[in-house]
FITI-612404 format. One record per atom (N, C-alpha, C): residue in three letters; x, y, z. Coordinates in steps of 0.001 Angstrom, whole numbers, plus 500000, padded with zeros to 6 digits. Layout:
// residues N
<ala, <X, Y, Z>>
...
***
This chain:
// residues 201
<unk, <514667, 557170, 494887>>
<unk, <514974, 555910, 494212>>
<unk, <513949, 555668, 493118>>
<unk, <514677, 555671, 492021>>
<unk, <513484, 555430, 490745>>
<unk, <512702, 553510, 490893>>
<unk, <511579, 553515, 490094>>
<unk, <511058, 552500, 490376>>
<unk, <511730, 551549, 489671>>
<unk, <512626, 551305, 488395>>
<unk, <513770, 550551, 488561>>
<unk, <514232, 549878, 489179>>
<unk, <515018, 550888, 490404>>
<unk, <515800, 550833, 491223>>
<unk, <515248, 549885, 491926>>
<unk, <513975, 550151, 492784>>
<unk, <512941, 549299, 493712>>
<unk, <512899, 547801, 492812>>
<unk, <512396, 547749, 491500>>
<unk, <512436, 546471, 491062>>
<unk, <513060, 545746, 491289>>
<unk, <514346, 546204, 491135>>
<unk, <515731, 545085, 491313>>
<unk, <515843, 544712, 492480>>
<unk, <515829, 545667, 493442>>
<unk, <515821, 545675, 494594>>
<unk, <515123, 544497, 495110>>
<unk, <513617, 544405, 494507>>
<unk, <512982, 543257, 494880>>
<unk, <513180, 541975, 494270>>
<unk, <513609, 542150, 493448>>
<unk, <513973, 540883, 492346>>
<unk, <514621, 540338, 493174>>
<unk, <516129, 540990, 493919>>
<unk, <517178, 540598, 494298>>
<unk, <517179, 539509, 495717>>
<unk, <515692, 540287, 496201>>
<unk, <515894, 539604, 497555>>
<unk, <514687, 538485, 497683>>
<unk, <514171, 538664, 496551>>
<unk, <512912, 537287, 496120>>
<unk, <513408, 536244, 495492>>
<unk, <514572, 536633, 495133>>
<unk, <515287, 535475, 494431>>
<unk, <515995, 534390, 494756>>
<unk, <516382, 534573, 496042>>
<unk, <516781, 533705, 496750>>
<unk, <516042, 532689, 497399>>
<unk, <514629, 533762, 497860>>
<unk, <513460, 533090, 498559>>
<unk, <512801, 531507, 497940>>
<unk, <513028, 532410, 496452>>
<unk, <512578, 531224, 495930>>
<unk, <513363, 529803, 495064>>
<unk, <514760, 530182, 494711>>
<unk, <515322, 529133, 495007>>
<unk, <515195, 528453, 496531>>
<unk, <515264, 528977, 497381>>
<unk, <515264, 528006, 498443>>
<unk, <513996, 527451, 498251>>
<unk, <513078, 527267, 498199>>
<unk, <512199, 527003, 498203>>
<unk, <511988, 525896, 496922>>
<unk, <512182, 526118, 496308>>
<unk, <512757, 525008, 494943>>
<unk, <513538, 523663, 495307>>
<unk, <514610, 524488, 496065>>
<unk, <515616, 523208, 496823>>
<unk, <514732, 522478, 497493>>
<unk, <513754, 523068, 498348>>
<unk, <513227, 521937, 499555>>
<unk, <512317, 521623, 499074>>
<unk, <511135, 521928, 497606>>
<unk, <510337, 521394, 497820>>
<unk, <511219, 519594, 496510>>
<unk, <511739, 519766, 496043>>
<unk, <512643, 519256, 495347>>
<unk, <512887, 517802, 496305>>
<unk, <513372, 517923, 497257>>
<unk, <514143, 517428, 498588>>
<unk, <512332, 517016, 499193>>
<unk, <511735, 517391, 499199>>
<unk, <510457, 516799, 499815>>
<unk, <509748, 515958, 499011>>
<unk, <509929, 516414, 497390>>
<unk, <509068, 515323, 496683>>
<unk, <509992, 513844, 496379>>
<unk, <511478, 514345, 496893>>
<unk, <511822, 512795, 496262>>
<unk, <511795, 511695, 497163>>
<unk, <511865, 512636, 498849>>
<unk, <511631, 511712, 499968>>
<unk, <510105, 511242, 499806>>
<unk, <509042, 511807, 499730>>
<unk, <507720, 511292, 499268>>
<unk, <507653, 510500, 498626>>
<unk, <508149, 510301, 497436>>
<unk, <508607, 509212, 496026>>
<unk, <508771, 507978, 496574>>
<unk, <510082, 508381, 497433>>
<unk, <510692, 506992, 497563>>
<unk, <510214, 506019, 498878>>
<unk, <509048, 506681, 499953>>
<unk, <508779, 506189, 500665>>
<unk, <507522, 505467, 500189>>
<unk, <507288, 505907, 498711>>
<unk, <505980, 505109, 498541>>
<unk, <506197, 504178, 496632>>
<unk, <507618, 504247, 496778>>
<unk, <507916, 503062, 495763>>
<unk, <508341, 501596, 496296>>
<unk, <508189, 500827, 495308>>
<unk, <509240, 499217, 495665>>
<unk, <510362, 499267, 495196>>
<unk, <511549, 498860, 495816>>
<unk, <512517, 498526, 495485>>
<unk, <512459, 497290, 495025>>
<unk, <513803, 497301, 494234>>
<unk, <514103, 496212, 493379>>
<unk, <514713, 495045, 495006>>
<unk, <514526, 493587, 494256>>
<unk, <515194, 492738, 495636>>
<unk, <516783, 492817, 495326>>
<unk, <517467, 493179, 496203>>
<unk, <519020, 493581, 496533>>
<unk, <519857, 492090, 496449>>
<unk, <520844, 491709, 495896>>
<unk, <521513, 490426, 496282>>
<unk, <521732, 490850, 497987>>
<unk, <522096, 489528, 498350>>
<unk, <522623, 488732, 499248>>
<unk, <524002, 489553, 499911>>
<unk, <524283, 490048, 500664>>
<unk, <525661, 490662, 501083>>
<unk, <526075, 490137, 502278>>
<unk, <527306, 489441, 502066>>
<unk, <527926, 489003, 503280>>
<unk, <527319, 488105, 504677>>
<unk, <526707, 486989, 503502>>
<unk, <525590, 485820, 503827>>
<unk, <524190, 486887, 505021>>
<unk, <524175, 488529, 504621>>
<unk, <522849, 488867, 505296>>
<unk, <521479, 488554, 504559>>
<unk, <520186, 488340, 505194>>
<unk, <519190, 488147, 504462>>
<unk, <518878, 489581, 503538>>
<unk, <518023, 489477, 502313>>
<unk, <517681, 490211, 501557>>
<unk, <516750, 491192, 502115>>
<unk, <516189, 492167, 501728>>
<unk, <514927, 492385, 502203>>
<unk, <514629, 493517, 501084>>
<unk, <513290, 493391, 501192>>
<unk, <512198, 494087, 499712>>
<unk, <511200, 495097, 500833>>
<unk, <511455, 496454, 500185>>
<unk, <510240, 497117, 500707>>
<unk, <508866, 497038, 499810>>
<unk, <507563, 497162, 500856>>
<unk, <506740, 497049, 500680>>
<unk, <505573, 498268, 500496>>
<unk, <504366, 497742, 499947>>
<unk, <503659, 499131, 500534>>
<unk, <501922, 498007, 501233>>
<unk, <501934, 498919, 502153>>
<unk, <500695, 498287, 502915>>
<unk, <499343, 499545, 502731>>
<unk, <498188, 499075, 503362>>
<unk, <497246, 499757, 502934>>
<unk, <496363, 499909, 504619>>
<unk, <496654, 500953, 505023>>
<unk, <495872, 501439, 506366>>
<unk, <494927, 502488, 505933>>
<unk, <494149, 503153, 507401>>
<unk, <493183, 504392, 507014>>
<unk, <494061, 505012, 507440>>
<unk, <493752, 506592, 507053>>
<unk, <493984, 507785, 507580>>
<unk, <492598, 508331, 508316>>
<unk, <493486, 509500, 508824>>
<unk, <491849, 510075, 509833>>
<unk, <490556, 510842, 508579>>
<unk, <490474, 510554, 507515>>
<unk, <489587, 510779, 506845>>
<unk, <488544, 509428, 506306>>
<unk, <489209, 508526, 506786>>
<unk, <488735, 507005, 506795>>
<unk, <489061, 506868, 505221>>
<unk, <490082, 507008, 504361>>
<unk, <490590, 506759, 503435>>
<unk, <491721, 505568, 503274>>
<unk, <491967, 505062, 502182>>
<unk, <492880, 503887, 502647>>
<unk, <494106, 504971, 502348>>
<unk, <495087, 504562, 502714>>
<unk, <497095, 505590, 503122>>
<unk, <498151, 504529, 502446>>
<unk, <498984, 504463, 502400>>
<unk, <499789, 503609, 502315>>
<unk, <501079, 503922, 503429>>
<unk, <501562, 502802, 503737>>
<unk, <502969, 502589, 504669>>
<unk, <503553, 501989, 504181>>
<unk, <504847, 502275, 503627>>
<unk, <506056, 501152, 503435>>
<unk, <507032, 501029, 504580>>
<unk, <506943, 499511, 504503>>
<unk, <508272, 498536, 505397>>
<unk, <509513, 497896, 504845>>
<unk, <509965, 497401, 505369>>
<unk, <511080, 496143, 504808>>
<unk, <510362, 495054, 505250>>
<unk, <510636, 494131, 504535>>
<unk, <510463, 492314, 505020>>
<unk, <511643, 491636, 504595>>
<unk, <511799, 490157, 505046>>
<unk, <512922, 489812, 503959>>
<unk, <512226, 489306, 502692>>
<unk, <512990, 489550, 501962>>
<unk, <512524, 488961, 500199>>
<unk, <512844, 487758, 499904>>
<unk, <511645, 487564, 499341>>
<unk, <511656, 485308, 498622>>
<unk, <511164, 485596, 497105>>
<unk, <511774, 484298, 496037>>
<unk, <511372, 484650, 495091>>
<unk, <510177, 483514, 494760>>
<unk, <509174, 483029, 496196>>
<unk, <507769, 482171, 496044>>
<unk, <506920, 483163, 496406>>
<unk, <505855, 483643, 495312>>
<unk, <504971, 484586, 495688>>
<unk, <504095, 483729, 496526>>
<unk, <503845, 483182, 496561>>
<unk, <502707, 482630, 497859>>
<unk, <503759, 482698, 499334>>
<unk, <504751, 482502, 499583>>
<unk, <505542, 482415, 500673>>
<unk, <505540, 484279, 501238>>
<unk, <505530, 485225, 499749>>
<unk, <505862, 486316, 499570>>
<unk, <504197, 487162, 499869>>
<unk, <503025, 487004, 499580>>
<unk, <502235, 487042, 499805>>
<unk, <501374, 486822, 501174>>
<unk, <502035, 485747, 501625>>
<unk, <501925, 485731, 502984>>
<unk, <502209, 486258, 504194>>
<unk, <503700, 486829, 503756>>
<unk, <504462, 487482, 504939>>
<unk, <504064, 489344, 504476>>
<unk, <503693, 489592, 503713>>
<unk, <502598, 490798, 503240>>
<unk, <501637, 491176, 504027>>
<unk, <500672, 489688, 504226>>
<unk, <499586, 490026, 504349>>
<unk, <499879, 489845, 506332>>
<unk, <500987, 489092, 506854>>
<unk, <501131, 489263, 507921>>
<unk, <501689, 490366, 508745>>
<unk, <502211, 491125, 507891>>
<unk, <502643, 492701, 508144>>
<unk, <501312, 493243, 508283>>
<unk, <500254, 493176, 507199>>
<unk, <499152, 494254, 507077>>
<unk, <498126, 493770, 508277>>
<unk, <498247, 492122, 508673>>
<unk, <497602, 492112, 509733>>
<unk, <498019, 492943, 511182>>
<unk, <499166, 493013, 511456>>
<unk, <499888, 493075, 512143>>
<unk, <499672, 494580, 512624>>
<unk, <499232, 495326, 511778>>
<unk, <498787, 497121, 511812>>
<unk, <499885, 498068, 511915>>
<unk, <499169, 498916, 511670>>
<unk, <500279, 500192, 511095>>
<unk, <501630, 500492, 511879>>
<unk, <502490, 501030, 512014>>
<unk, <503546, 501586, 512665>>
<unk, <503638, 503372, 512680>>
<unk, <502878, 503699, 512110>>
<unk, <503097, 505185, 511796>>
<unk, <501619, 505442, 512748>>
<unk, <501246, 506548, 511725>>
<unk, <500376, 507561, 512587>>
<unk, <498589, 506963, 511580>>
<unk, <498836, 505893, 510800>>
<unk, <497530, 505411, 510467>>
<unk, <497113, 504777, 511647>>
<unk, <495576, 504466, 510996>>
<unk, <495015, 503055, 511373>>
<unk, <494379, 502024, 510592>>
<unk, <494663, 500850, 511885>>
<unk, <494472, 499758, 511363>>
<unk, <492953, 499435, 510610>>
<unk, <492816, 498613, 509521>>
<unk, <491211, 498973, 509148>>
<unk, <490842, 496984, 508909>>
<unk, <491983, 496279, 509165>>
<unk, <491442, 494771, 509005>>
<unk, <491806, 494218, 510669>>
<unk, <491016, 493083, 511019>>
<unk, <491034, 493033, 512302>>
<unk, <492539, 492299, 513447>>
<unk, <493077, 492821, 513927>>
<unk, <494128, 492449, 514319>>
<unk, <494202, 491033, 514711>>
<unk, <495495, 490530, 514045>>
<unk, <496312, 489180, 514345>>
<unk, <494804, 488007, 513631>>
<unk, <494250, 488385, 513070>>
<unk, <493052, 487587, 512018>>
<unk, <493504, 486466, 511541>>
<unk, <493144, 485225, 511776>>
<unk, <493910, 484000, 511317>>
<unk, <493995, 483950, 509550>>
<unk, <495298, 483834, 509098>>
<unk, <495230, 483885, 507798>>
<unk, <495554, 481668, 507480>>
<unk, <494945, 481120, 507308>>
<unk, <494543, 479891, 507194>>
<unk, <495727, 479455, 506183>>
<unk, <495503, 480068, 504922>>
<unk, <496367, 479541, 503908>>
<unk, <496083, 480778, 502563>>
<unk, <497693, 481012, 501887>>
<unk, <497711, 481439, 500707>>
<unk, <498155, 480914, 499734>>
<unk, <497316, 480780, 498410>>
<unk, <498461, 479991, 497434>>
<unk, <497670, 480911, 495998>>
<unk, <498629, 480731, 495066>>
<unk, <498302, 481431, 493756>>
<unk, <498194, 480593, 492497>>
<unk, <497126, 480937, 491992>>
<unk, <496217, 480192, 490765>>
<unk, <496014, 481052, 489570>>
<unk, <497681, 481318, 488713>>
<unk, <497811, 481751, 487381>>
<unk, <498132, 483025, 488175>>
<unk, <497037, 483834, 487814>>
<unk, <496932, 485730, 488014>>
<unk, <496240, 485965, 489207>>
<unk, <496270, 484815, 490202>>
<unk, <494959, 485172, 491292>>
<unk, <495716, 484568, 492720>>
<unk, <495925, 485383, 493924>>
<unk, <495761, 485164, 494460>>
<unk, <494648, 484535, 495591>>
<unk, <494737, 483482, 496014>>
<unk, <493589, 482654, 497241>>
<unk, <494083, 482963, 498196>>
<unk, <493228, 484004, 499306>>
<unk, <493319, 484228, 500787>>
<unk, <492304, 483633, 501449>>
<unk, <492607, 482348, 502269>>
<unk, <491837, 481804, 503446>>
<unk, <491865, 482784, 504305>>
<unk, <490907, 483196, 505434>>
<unk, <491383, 483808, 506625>>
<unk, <489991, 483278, 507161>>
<unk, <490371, 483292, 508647>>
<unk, <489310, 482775, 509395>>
<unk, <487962, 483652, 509846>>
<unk, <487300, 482795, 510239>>
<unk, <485623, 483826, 510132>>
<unk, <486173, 485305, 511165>>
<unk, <486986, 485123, 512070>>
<unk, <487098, 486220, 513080>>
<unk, <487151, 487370, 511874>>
<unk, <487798, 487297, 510371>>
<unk, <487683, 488357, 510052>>
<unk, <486594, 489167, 509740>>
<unk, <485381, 488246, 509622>>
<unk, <483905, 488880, 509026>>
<unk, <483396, 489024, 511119>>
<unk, <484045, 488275, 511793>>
<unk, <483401, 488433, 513202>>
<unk, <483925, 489844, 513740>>
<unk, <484673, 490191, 513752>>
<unk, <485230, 491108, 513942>>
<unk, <485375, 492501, 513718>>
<unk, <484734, 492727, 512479>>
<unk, <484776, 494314, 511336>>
<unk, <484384, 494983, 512471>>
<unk, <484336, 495934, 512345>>
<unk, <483363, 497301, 512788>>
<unk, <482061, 497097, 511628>>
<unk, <480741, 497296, 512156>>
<unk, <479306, 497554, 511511>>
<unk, <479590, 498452, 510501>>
<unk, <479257, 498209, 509195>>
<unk, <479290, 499391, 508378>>
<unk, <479858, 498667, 507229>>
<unk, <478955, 499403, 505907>>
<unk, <479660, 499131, 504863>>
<unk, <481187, 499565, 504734>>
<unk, <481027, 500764, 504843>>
<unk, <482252, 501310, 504729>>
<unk, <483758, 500825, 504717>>
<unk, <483767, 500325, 506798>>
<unk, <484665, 499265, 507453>>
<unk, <485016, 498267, 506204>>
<unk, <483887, 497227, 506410>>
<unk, <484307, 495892, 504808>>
<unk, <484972, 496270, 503898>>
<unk, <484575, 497331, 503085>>
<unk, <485327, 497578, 501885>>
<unk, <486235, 498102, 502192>>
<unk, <486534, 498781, 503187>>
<unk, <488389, 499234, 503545>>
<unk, <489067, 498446, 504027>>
<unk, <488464, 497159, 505060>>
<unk, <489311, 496411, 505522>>
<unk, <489499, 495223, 503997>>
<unk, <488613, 494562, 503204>>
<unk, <488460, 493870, 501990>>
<unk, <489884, 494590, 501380>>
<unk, <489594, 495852, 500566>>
<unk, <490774, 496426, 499857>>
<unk, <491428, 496427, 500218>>
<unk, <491936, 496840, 501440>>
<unk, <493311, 497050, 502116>>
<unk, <494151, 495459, 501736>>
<unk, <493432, 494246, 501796>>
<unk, <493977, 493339, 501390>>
<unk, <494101, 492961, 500171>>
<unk, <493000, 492905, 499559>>
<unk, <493329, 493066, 497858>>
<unk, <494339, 494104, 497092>>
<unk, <494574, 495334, 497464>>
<unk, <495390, 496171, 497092>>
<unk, <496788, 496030, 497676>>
<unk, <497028, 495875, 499158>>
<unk, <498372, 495130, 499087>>
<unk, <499166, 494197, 498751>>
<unk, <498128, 493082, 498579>>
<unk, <498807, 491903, 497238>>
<unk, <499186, 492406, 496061>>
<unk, <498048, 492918, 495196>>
<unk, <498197, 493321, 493995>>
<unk, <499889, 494270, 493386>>
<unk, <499309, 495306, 495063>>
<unk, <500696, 496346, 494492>>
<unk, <501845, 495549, 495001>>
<unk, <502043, 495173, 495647>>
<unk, <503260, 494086, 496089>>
<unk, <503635, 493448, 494909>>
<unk, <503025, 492463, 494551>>
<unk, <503225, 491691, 493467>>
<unk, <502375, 491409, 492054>>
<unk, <502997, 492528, 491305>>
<unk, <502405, 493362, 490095>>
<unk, <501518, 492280, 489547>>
<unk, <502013, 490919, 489319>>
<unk, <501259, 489450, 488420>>
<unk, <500209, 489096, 488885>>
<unk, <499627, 489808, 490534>>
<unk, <498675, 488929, 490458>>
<unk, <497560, 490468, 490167>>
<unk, <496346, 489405, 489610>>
<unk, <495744, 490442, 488804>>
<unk, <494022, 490768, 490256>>
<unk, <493511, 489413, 490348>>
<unk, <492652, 489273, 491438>>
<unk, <493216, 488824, 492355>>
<unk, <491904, 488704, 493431>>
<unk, <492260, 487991, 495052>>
<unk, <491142, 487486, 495407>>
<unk, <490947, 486241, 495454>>
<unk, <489682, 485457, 496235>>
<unk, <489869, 485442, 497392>>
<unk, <488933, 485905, 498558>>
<unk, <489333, 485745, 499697>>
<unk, <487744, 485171, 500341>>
<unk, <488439, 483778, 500856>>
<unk, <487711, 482430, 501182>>
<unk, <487739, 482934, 502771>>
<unk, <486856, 482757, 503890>>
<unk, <486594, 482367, 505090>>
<unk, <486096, 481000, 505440>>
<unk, <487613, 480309, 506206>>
<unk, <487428, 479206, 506330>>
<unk, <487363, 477405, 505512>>
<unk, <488013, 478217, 504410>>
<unk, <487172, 477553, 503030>>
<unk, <486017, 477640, 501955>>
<unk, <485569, 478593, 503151>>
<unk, <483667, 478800, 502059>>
<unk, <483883, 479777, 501332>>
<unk, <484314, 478861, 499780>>
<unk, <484078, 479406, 498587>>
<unk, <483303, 480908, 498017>>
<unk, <481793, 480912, 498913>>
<unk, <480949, 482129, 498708>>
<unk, <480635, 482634, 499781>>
<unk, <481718, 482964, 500251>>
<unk, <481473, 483642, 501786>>
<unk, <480665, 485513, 501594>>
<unk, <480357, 485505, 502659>>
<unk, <479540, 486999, 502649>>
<unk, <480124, 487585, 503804>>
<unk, <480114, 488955, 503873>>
<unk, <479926, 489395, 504582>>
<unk, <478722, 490406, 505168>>
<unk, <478429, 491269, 505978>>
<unk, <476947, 491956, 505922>>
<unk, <477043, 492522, 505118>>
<unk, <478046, 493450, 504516>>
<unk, <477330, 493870, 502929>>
<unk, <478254, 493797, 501860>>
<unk, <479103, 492787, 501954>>
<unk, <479825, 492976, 501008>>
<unk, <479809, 491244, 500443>>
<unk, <479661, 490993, 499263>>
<unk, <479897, 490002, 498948>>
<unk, <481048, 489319, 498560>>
<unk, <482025, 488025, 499122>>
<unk, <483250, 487768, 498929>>
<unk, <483377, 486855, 498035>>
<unk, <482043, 486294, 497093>>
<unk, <481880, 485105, 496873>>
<unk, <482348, 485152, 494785>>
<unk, <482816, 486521, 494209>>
<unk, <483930, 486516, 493198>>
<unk, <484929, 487005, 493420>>
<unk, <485900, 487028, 492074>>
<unk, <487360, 487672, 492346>>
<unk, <487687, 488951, 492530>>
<unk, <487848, 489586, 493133>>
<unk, <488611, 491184, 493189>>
<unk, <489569, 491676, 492950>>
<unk, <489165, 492812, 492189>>
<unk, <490340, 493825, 491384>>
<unk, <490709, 494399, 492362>>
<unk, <491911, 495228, 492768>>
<unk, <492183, 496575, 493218>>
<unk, <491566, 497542, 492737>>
<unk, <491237, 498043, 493986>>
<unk, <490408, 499564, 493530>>
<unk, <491351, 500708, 494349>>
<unk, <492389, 501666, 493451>>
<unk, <492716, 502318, 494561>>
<unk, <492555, 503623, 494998>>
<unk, <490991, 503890, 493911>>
<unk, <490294, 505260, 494203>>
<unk, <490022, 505035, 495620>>
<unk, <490392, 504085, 496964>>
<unk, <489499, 504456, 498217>>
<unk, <490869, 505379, 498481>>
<unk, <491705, 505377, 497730>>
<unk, <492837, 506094, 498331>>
<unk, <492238, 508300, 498550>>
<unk, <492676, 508971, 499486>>
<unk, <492482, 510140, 499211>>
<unk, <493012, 511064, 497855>>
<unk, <494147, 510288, 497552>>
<unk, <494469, 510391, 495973>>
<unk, <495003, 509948, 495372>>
<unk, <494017, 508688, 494773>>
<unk, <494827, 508218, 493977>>
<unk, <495472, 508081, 493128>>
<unk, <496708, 507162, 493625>>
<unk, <497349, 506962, 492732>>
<unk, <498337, 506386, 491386>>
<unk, <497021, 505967, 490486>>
<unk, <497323, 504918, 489531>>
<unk, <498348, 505244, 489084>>
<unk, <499132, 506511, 488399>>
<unk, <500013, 506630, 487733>>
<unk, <501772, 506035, 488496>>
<unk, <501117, 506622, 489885>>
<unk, <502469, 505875, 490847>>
<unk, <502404, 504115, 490973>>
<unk, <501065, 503594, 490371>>
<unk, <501152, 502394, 490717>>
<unk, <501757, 501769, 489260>>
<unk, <501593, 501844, 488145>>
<unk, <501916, 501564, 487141>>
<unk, <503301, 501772, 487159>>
<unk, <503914, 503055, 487390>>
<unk, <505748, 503315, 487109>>
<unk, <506183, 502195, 488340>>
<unk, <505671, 502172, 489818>>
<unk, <506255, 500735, 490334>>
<unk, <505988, 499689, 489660>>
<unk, <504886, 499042, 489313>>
<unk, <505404, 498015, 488421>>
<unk, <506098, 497612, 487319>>
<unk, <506311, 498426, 486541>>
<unk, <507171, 499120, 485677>>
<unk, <508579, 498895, 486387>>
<unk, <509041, 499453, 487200>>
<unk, <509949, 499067, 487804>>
<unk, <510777, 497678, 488570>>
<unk, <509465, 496879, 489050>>
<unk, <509419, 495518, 489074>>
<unk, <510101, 494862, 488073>>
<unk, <509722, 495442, 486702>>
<unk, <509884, 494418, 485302>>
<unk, <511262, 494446, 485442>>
***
């Protein structure tokens, strides 16, 4: 058999290999996609409630923040909408994360001021952390970043304990506004966060 012959030969039976392989990885990136976009809010069908998926912010076993999307039902009052967010993210993961803010944490009151969300939550949440910088700023973000990506408008998040304006925690200070940061992610990903809001519009 000339080496020709052998070429084709191999061409013939690699070729398939790798369409298949095309197909599924194809079929894997769009299920990936879509488990970590927002949907648009759906009308009303046959007087059922609406519901809007979300994305929440847990660790993975690298102590990185992950994301999980849910359903909730959908409202068009971001503070009403903000709330039932942040009661999912209290509420902890459903998948194979973990939880990184302290379970069932009294959330006091939310309301929104222009581009900023205000999160009351009660001291149990600074009583509660795990020791460590680390803990704070994953359990902190995890809440600032699920508002934000939820609801593209708000830009910061004050988050008050109890009312006190300049609350602390052991090393993190709560006492200005916070951006999303979503480099704690293992990879982030700004470009996926921009085309969802984008999509929002």
């Amino acid at each position: 058999m000339s080496t020709t012959q052998k070429r084709r030969i191999g061409a013939d039976i690699l070729l398939p290999f790798i369409l298949i392989a095309l197909v599924f990885g194809c079929l894997f990136w769009q299920k990936y996609y879509e488990a970590r976009q927002i949907s648009d809010i759906p009308a009303k069908k046959n007087g059922e409630l609406s519901t809007r998926k979300i994305l929440l912010f847990f660790a993975d076993e690298y102590s990185n923040l992950a994301r999980e999307a849910r359903e909730i039902e959908a409202t068009g009052d971001r503070a009403v909408f903000a709330r039932a967010v942040l009661d999912e993210l209290f509420s902890g993961p459903v998948g194979d994360l973990d939880p990184v803010v302290p379970e069932w944490t009294d959330i006091n009151h939310v309301r929104i001021e222009n581009d900023t969300a205000v999160v009351d939550l009660g001291k149990d949440f600074s009583e509660s952390l795990p020791s460590g910088s680390s803990s704070e700023m994953l359990a902190v973000y995890a809440v600032v970043n699920t508002i934000c990506i939820n609801i593209p408008d708000i830009r910061h998040v004050k988050i008050t304990l109890d009312g006190n304006q300049n609350s602390h925690l052991r090393h993190l200070d709560l006492s200005g506004l916070l951006e999303p940061d979503y480099s704690l992610e293992k990879q982030p990903a700004v470009q996926d966060q921009q085309e969802l809001k984008q999509g929002m519009q």
